[in-house]
C-alpha positions in Angstrom: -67.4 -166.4 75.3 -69.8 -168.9 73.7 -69.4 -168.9 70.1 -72.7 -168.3 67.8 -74.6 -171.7 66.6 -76.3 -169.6 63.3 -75.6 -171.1 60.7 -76.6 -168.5 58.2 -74.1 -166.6 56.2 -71.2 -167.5 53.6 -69.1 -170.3 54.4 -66.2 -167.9 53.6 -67.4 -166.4 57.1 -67.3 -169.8 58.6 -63.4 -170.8 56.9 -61.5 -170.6 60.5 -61.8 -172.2 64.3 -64.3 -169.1 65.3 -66.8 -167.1 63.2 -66.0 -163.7 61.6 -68.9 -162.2 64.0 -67.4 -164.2 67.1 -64.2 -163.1 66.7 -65.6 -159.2 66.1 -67.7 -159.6 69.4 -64.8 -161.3 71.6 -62.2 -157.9 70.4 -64.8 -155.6 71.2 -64.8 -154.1 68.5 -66.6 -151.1 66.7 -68.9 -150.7 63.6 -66.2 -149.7 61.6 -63.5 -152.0 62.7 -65.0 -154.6 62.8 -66.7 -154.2 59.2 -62.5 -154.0 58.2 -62.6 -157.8 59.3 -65.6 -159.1 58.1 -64.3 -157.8 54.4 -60.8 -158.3 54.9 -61.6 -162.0 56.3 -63.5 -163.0 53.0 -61.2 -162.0 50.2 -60.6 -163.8 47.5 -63.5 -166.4 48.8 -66.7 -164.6 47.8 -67.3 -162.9 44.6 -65.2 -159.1 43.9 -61.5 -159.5 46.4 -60.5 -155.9 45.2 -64.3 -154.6 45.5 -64.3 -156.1 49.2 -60.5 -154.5 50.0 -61.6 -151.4 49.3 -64.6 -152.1 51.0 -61.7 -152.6 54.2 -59.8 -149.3 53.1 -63.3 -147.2 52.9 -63.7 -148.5 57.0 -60.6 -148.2 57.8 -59.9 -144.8 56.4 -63.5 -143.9 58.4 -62.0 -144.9 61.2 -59.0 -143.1 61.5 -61.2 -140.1 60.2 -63.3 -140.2 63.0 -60.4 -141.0 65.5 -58.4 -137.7 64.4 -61.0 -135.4 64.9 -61.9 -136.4 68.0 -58.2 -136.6 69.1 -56.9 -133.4 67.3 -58.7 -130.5 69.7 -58.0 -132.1 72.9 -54.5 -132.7 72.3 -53.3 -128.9 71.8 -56.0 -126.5 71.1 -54.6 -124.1 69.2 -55.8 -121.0 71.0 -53.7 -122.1 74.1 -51.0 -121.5 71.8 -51.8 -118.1 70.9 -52.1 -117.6 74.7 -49.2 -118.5 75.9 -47.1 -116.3 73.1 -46.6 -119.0 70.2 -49.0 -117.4 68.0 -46.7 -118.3 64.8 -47.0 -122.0 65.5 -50.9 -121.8 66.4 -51.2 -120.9 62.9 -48.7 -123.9 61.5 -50.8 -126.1 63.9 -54.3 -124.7 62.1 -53.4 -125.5 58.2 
């Protein structure tokens, strides 16, 4: 992977061997993860640290938001228990 030659940004992007947006690019990773980094990568070098770890935590918790319900409904739909006689924990399952 060829790293980036902009120079634009914060130095506090800039602090390791690869960029924060090189390294982001070369994981493959998404919106959200990679905004974890970027903000993560840069406390305590640019202005707020604990206004850019929650920044992190607000991604992060996004993330795993998004990951749940998308994994929730195809791992046991809930219905199939109450088909096949476990209606009592379908209804633990839907609280």
């Amino acid at each position: 992977m060829a790293n980036t030659t902009n120079e634009r940004g914060g130095k506090y992007y800039k602090r390791g061997s690869i960029q924060v947006w090189d390294f982001i690019r070369d994981q493959e990773l998404n919106f959200h993860l990679g905004n974890v980094i970027k903000y993560v990568c840069r406390v305590g070098y640019k202005d707020n640290d604990i206004e850019d770890l929650q920044k992190a935590i607000h991604y992060l918790e996004n993330e795993v938001e998004f990951r749940t319900s998308q994994r929730v409904p195809r791992i046991l739909p809930s219905d199939k228990l109450k088909d096949e006689g476990y209606s009592y924990d379908a209804e633990i399952f839907d609280r």
